[in-house]
C-alpha positions in Angstrom: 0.0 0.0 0.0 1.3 3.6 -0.7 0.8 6.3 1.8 1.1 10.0 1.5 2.3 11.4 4.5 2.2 15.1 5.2 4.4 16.6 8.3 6.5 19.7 8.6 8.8 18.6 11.3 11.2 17.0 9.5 12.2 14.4 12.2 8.8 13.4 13.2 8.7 12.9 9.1 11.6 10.9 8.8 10.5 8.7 12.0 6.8 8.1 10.6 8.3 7.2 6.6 10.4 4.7 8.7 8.4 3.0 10.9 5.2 2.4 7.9 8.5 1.5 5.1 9.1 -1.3 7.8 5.6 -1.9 7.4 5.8 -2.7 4.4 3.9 0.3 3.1 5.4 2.3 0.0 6.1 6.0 1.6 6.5 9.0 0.4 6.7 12.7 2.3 5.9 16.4 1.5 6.5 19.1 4.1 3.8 21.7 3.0 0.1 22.0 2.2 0.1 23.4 -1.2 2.6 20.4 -2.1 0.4 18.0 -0.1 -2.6 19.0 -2.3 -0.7 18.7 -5.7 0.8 15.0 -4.8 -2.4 13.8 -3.1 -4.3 14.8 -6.4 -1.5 13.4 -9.0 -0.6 9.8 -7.7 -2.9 6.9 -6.6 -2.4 6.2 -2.6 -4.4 3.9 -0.3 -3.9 6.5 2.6 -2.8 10.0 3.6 -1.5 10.6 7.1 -2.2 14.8 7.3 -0.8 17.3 10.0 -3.6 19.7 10.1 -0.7 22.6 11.2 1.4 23.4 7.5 2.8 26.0 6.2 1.7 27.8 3.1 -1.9 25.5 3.2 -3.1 24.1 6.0 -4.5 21.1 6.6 -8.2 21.9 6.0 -7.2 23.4 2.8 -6.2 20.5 1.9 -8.8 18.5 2.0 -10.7 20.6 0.7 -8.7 21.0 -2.5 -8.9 17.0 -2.6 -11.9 15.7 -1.2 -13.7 16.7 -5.1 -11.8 14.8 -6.7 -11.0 11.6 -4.3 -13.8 11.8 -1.7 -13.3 8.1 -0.3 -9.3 8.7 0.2 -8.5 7.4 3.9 -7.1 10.3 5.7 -5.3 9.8 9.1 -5.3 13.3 10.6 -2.3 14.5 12.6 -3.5 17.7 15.0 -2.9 19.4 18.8 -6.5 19.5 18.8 -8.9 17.3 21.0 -11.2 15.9 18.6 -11.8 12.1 18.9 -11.7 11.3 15.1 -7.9 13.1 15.1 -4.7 11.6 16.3 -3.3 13.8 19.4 0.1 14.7 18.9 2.5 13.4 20.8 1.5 10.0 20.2 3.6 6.7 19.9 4.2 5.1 16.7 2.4 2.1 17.7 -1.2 4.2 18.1 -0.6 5.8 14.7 0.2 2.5 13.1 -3.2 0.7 14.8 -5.0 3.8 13.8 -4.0 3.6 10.3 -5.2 0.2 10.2 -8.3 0.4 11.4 -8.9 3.6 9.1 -8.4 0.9 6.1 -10.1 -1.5 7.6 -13.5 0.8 7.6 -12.8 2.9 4.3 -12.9 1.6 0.5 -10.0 -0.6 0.8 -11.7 -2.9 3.1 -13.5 -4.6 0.1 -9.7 -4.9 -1.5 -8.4 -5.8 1.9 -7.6 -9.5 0.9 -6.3 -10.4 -2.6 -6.0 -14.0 -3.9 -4.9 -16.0 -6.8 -5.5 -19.5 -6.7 -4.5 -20.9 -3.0 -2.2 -17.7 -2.2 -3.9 -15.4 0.2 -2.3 -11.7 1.2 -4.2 -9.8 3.9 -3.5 -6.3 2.9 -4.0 -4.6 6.5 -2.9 -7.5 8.8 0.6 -8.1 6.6 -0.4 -11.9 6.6 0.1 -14.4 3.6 -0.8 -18.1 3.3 -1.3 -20.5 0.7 -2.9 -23.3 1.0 -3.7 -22.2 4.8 -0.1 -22.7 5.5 1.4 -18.9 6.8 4.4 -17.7 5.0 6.9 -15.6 6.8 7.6 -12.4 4.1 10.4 -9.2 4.9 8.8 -6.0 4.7 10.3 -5.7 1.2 8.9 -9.2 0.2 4.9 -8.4 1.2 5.1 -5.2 -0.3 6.6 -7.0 -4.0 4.2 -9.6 -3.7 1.4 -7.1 -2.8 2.0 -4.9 -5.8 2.3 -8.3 -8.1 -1.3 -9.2 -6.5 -2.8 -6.0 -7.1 -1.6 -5.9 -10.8 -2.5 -9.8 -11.2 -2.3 -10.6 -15.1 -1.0 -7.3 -15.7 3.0 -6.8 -17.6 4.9 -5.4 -14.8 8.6 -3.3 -15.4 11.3 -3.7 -13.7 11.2 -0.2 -13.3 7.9 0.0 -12.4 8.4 -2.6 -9.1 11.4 -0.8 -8.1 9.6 2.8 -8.1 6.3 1.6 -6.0 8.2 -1.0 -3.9 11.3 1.1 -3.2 10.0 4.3 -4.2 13.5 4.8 -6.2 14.1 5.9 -9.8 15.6 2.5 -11.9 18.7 1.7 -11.7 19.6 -0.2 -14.9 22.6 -1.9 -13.6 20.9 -3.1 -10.4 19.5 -6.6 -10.4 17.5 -6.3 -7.1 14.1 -6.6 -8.5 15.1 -10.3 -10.1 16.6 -10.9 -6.5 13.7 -10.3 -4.2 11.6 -12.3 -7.1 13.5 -15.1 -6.6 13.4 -15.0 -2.9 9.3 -14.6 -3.2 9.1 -17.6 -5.6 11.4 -19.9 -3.3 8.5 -18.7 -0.4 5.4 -19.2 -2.1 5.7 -22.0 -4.8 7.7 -24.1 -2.5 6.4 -28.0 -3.3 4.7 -26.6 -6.6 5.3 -28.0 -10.0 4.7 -24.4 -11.5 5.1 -20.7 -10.6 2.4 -18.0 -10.0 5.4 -15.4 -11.1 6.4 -15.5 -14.8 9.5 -13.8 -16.3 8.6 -12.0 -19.7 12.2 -11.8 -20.6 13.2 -7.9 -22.0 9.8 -6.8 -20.0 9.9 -7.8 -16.6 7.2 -9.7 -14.4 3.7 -10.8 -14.5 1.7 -12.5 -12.1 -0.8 -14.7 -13.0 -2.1 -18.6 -12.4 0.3 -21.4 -14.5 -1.0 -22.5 -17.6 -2.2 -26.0 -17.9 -0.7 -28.6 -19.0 -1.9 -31.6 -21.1 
């Protein structure tokens, strides 16, 4: 899942985009409202985690420069305020994190929350997999691969593509860690299976889909 989050203390920032990256969420940060707005309204996230309190826009002014265009966005607000729907600052990462959850638990996502193919389940919000009922034990790095293969099931997938929403990095064209961390996923999740859910398209990259069968 990508989140958006918007905070102009640049520590608290940096703490928050580490804590959800070893969550396996895809992060990225802005520092002010009007660059909150623009972001938010440009690229596709599952959540936004919004400090009311920003310079040049505040927080209100951001929603309401979003909310027309993506009403059902999941927004965790961030405020000094005492409003019960709000997150009191200071909190502990831990509260944020449950919060965050349970905010994608009740919004659109929910329906989305657990993707499948064949006997391979991924809970989205609970950072579970199984297949065939059996748990398997994922990095952070690993759930969020696999989760972006699941979302784009039958889809062709770049290399670049994986290493932008899974790293949130520009391509490197002499790195080979996408093929890497594919190989580590497949060794996971088609352990004792005669054929793979992820297929190479050599010169393309990846695409996930059930295996062909045979005759």
């Amino acid at each position: 899942m990508r989140v958006l989050v918007v905070e102009d203390d640049i520590p608290l920032a940096a703490f928050l985009k580490q804590g959800l990256e070893a969550e396996s969420y895809a992060v990225d940060v802005v520092n002010d409202g009007v660059q909150a707005s623009q972001t938010a309204l440009e690229v596709a996230y599952d959540a936004m985690v919004l400090d009311l309190n920003l310079p040049k826009l505040d927080g209100v002014g951001v929603l309401d420069q979003i909310r027309p265009t993506k009403p059902s966005l999941p927004v965790l607000v961030l405020t000094g305020r005492a409003r019960v729907e709000d997150l009191i600052k200071p909190f502990s990462y831990s509260e944020l994190s449950a919060r965050l959850r349970a905010l994608l638990r009740r919004g659109p996502l929910a329906a989305g929350t657990v993707l499948r193919m064949a006997d391979l389940e991924l809970d989205r919000v609970s950072r579970t997999v199984e297949r065939g009922g059996k748990a398997i034990d994922l990095t952070s790095k690993e759930f969020a691969l696999l989760e972006y293969l699941m979302r784009n099931a039958g889809r062709h997938v770049t290399r670049a593509m994986i290493v932008e929403h899974v790293w949130n990095l520009s391509f490197d064209t002499g790195t080979n860690i996408v093929d890497v961390y594919i190989n580590y996923l497949r060794k996971k999740i088609d352990r004792g299976e005669a054929a793979s859910l992820i297929h190479t398209l050599r010169g393309v990259g990846y695409k996930m889909c059930l295996p062909r069968a045979t005759a």
